[in-house]
N, C-alpha and C positions, 0 to 999 in steps of 0.2 A: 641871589636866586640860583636854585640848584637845578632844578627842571621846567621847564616851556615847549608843551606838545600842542600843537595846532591844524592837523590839516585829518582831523573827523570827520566824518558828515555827521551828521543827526539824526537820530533814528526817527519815523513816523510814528505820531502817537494813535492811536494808543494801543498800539499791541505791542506788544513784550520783543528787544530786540532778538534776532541770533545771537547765541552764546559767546562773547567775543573771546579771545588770547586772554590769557593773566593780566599779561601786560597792559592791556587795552581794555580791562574793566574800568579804569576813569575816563577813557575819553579823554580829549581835551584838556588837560590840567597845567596848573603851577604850583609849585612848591619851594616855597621860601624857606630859607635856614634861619631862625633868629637868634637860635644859641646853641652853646654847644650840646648837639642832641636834642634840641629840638626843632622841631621841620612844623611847619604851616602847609595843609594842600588844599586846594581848590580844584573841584570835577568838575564832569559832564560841562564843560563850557561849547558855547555855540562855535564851528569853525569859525576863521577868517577874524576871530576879535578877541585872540590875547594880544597884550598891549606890551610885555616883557619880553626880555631874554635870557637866556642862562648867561650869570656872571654881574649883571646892569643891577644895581639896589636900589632899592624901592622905598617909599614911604607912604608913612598913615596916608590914607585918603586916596592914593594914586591908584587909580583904575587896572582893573590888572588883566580882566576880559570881562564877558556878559554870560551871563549863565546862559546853559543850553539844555540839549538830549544828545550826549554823543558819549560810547560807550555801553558801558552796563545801566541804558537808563530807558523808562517805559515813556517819560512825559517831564519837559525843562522841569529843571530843580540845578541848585546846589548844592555840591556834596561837599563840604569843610571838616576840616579833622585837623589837628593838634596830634603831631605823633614822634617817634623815637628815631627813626631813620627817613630818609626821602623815596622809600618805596610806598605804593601804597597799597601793601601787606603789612607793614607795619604795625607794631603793636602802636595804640593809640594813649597818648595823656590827658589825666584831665584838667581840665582848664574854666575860666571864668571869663564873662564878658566886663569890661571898668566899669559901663553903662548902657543900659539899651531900656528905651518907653515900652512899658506893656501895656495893652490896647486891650488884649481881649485872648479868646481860645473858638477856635474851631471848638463844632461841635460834631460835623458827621464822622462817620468813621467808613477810611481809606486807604488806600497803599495807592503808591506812583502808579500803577499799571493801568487801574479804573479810574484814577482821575482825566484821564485824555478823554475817555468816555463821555462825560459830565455834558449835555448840549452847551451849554454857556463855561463851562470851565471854573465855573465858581463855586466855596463851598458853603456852608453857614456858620456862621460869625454871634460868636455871642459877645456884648462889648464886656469889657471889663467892670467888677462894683468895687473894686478897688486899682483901678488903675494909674500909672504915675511910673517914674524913674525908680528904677533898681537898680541897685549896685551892685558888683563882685557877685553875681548870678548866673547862672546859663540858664536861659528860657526852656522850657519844657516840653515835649512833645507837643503840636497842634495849637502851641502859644504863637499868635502873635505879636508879631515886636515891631519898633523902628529902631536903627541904628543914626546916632548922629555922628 
């Protein structure tokens, strides 16, 4: 692991945070090396619960924090990217998931900012007519997935 930043607050949703540093548009993150030139990063994590450190290696399954709002973020999410260096400016690669269950797709239409809005925080869900395990895929905007 190349980078572990943890002591963000979280911005309140749901208004749009202040403009933060360059540096400080993830918030919260890690970023793993898996190969050479390629970086793994994970954003906007909630303070107080990355679970790494820079240098300690990590495997499948192992917890790395809990997503959050810290950073450049209107309302929790995670920001995941696949990219060429450990900044996160970097240009990005593309990549494939081995497997992950599709359920279904959102159907409203949204951005992070208006979701904190939402009285219950939920959006609508249409289930899948073809649902089932995907292979070598990346789900698609407003797809819902499980990952096993």
């Amino acid at each position: 692991m190349v980078v572990a930043t943890d002591g963000v607050a979280d911005n309140p949703p749901p208004d749009e945070p202040p403009a933060p540093s360059v540096e400080g548009l993830p918030g919260n993150r890690v970023v793993l090396r898996v190969g050479p030139g390629v970086y793994l990063l994970y954003a906007h994590m909630v303070r107080g619960s990355v679970r790494v450190r820079v240098g300690q290696r990590v495997r499948r399954g192992q917890l790395l924090g809990r997503l959050g709002n810290s950073g450049a973020s209107a309302t929790p999410h995670l920001h995941m990217q696949v990219q060429v260096s450990r900044s996160f400016l970097s240009d990005g690669l593309r990549y494939v998931f081995d497997r992950f269950q599709f359920l279904g797709q959102i159907t409203d239409t949204f951005w992070d900012g208006d979701l904190g809005q939402r009285p219950n925080g939920q959006l609508t869900f249409a289930p899948a007519s073809r649902s089932g395990t995907r292979l070598r895929e990346i789900p698609l905007n407003r797809n819902v997935v499980r990952f096993r």
